[in-house]
N, C-alpha and C positions, 0 to 999 in steps of 0.2 A: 679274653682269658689270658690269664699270665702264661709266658715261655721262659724254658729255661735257656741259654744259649754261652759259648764259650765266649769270655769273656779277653780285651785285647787292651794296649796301651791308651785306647782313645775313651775306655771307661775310668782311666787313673780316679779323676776328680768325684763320679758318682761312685769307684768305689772308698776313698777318705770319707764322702760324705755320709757314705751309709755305716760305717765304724761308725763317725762319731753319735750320728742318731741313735745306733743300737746300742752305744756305751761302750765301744770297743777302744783300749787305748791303741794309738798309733805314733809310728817314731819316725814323722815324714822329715827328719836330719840325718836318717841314718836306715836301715833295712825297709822304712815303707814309703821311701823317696820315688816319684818317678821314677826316677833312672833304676833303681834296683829290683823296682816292681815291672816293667818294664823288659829287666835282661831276664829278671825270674819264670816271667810270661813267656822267651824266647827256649825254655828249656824242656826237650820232647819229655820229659819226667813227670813236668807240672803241666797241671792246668785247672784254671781258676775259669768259674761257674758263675751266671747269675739268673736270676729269675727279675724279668720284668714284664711292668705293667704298661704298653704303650710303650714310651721312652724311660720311664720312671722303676728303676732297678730297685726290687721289693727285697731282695734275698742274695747273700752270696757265699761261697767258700772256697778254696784251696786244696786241688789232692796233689800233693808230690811222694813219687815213689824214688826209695831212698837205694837201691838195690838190690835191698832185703824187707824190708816192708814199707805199708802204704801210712801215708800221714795225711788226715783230714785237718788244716787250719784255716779258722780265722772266717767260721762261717757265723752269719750276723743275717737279723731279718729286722725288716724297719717294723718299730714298734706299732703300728698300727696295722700292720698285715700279722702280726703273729697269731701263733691259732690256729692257720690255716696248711699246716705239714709244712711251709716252703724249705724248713731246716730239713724236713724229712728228705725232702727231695733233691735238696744239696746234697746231703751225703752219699743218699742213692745212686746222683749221676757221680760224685766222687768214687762212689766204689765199684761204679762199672770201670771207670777209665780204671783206676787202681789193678782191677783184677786182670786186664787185658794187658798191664804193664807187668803183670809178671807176683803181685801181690800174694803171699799166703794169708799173712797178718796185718788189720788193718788197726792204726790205731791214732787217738785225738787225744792230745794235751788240752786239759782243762782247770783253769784257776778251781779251788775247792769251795769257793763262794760263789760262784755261778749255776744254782740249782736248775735255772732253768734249760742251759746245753749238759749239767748232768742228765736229767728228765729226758730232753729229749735223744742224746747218746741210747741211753739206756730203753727207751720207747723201741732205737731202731736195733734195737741186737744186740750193745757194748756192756762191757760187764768194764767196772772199775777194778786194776791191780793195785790195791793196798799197799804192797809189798816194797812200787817200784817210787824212790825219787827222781825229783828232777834237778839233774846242776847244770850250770852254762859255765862259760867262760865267753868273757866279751871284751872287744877290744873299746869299746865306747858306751856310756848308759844309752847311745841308740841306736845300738847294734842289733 
């Protein structure tokens, strides 16, 4: 049976590889590099999640609590295990750490053509704010 378990530096590669199976983009020249994903993992704020099968990591995501609220990024399930809640259960272990960190408000950036992390956000609780944009400012397109 799959477990879910915190994830460390020595899963870098199975996690790139499960982006790219799920279709996720990645900027490994710039914030999804080892090295940044790595000091990201070193920060008691964050912590990244995955669900495996044996060795074979079916599911993962990201909670970093910002201060003032919780952010769930960057959770991806391998196309052949979806269907089966792993997202569900991503977020779930996201929003226990989240809540213990201090979290009121928990909340997930979502590209608006990705129906299916809208679906499943919204399966577990999240309502979309219409209202809010999003802008960046970056110092590199792989930032």
């Amino acid at each position: 049976m799959p477990e879910i378990r915190t994830l460390n530096a020595l899963d870098y590669e199975k996690i790139i590889n499960l982006w790219a199976d799920a279709g996720l983009p990645y900027k490994p020249q710039g914030r999804d590099s080892k090295e940044m994903l790595t000091k990201e993992m070193s920060f008691p704020q964050t912590a990244f999640y995955g669900i495996f099968d044996d060795d074979n990591m079916v599911a993962m995501g990201i909670a970093n609590f910002d201060g003032r609220r919780g952010w769930i990024n960057r959770v991806a399930v391998e196309p052949d295990w979806r269907g089966q809640n792993y997202a569900g259960q991503i977020i779930e272990a996201c929003e226990k750490f989240l809540y213990k960190q201090g979290a009121v408000v928990i909340c997930a950036l979502i590209e608006d053509i990705n129906y299916p992390s809208i679906s499943t956000f919204q399966k577990n609780g999240y309502t979309c704010e219409q209202a809010i944009k999003y802008f960046t400012k970056r110092n590199s397109p792989d930032d």
